[in-house]
N, C-alpha and C positions, 0 to 999 in steps of 0.2 A: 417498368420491369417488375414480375412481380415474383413467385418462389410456388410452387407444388411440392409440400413436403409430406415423402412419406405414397409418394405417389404410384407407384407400383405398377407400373407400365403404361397408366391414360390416365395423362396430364389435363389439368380442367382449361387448359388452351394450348393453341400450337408455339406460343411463346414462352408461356413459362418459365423459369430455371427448373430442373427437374434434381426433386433430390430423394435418397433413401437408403437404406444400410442394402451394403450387397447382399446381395443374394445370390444363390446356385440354382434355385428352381424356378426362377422366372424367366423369360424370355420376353424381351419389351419389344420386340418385332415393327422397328422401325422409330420409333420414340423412345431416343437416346435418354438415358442417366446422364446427368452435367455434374452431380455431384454425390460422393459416396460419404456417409457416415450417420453421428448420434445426435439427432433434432435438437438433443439437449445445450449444445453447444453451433452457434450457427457461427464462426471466427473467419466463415469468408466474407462476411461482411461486416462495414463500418455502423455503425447506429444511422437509424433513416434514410437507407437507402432504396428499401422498395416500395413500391406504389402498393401491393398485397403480399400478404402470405395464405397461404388456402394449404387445410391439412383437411382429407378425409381418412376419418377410422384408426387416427394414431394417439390423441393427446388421450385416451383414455388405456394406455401401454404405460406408462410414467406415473411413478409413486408420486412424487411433485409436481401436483399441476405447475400451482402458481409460479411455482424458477423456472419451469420452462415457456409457460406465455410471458411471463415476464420478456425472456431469453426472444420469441417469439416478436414481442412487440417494439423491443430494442432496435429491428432490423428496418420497424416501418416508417416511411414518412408520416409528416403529420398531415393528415388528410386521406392518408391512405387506411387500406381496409384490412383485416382479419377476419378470415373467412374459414371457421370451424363446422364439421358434418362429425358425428359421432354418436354411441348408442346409447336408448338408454337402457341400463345395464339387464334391470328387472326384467324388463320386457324382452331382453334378446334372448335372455337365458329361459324365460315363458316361452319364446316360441324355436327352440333350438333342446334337442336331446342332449343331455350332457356330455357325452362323449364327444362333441362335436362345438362345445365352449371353447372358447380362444383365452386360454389359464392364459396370455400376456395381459387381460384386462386386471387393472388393478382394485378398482373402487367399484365396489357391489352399488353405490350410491351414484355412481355415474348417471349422470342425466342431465334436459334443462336444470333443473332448481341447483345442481348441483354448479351447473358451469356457471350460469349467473350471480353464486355465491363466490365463486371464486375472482370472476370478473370484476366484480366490486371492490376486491380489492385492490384492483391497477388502474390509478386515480387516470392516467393516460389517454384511456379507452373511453369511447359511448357505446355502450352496447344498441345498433339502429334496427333490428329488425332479429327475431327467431319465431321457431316452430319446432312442435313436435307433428312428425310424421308417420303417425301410427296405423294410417288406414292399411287394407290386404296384409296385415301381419309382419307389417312394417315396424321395425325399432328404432329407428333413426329422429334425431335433433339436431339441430340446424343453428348456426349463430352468426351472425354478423357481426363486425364492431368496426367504430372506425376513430384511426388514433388522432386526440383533440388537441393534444400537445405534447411536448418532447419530456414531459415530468420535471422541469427544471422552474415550475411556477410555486 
């Protein structure tokens, strides 16, 4: 069982739990919401209880990363995965006119080096596999992780 947080009508599988802050303007047209509210806090679950969590295009919305993948990796089992897609930031804003910046990004530094700085510090995690995906004017980086132990070593 695993979590889509932040998913915003297509879920990266038909399983998922499906979560995200309500909204008025979307329509999920047949791929239900199972849960409403703020990523920062996940209190419907107990510690390692899912097999993944997969955010695309959110953890870079949040002034504090680290409490929130912290908050993020609290949820996963050990062995289970953390599966982040997010932008980097330089690059969206090169290929995106300003008026049309998403002002919810917070860190102008937003990118790989950035996540993998931050990832280093949640002893937890292996970071197994990223990418930047830059080709056709693409912004996007990619992360995997997968949690090694419950932190209590």
């Amino acid at each position: 069982m695993g979590i889509d947080i932040g998913y915003g009508g297509a879920p990266i599988n038909d399983t998922a739990i499906t979560m995200d802050m309500q909204s008025m303007y979307v329509d999920y047209k047949g791929k239900p919401q199972n849960l409403y509210g703020d990523a920062r806090n996940l209190y419907w679950f107990k510690d390692g209880v899912l097999s993944y969590l997969y955010s695309s295009h959110l953890i870079e919305d949040f002034e504090d990363t680290l409490s929130v993948l912290k908050e993020w990796v609290r949820v996963i089992q050990v062995g289970g995965y953390l599966c982040l897609l997010f932008p980097d930031e330089q690059r969206y804003r090169a290929s995106e006119r300003p008026e049309y910046w998403n002002l919810s990004h917070k860190h102008m530094d937003m990118g790989l080096k950035y996540m993998l700085d931050i990832l280093c510090k949640i002893p937890e995690v292996i970071v197994i596999e990223y990418a930047e995906m830059f080709d056709n004017n693409n912004y996007n980086c990619m992360i995997v992780c997968r949690k090694d132990n419950d932190g209590t070593l």
